[in-house]
C-alpha positions as semicolon CSV with decimal commas, in nm:
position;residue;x (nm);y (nm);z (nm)
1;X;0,000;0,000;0,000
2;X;0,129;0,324;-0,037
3;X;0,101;0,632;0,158
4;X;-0,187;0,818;0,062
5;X;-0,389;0,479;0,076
6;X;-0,220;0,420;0,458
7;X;-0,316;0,807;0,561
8;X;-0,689;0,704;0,471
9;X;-0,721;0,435;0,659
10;X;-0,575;0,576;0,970
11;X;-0,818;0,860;0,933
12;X;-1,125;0,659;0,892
13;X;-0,977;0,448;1,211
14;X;-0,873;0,746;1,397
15;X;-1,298;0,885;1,324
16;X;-1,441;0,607;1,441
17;X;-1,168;0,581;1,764
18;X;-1,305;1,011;1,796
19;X;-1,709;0,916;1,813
20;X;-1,598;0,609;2,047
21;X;-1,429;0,835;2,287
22;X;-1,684;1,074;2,253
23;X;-1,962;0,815;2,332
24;X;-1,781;0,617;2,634
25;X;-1,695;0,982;2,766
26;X;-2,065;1,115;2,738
27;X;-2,261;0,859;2,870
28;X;-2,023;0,792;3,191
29;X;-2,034;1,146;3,264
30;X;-2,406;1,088;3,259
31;X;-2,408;0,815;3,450
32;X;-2,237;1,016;3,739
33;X;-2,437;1,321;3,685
34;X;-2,708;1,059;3,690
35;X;-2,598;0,934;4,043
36;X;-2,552;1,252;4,212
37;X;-2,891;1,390;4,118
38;X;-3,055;1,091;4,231
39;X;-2,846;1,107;4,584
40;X;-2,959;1,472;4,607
41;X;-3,291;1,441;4,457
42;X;-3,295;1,731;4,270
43;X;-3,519;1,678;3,930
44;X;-3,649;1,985;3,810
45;X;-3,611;2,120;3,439
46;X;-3,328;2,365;3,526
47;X;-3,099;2,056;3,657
48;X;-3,182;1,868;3,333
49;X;-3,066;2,125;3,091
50;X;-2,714;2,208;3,340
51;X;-2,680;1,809;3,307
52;X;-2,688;1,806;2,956
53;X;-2,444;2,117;2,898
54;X;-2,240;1,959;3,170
55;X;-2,254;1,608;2,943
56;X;-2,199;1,774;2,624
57;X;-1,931;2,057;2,701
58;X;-1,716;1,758;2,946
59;X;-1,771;1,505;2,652
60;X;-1,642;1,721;2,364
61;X;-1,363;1,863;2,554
62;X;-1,250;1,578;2,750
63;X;-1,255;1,417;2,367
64;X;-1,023;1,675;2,228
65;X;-0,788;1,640;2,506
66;X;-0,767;1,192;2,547
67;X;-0,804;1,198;2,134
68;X;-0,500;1,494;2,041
69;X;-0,338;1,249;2,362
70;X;-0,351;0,929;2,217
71;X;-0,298;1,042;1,812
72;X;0,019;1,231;1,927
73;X;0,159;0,864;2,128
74;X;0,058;0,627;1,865
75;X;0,235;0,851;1,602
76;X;0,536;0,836;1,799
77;X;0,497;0,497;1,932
78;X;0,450;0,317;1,605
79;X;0,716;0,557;1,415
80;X;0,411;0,625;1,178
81;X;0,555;0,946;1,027
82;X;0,738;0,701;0,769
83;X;0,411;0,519;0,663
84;X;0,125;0,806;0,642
85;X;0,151;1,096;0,452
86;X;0,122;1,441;0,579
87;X;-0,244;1,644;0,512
88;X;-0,117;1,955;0,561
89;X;0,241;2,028;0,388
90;X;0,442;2,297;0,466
91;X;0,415;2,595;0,211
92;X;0,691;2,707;0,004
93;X;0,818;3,051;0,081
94;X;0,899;3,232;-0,290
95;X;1,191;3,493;-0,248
């Protein structure tokens, strides 16, 4: 296989790996939100839409942050730089 062909399938892995993380991330953060509303007993409408920001903003950040985490170690892990091919190349500077 060459290059380009590698770089596609390590996106396409790397996407699916992104919506798993996302999806393990959001639903145990709801599962402790979950858990502390129930010990508190608080269930009004107000507490349902902080739980849901909460579950949303902690899922898509905490995503960035394990995701950009883990990309950065397998690429250096797995020396990958010699088998994908960069997306973004460097531009030429014209004197």
């Amino acid at each position: 296989m060459n290059k380009k062909l590698n770089t596609i399938f390590f996106l396409i892995g790397a996407t699916v790996l992104n919506l798993l993380i996302l999806v393990v991330l959001a639903l145990a953060i709801g599962a402790v939100l979950g858990s502390i509303y129930q010990k508190l007993g608080i269930s009004s409408q107000a507490m349902s839409l902080l739980a849901v920001i909460l579950i949303l903003s902690g899922a898509v950040f905490g995503t960035f942050f394990l995701y950009s985490r883990l990309i950065k170690w397998t690429i250096r892990r797995l020396n990958l730089d010699s088998y994908i091919e960069p997306i973004f190349q460097k531009r030429r500077r014209q004197s």
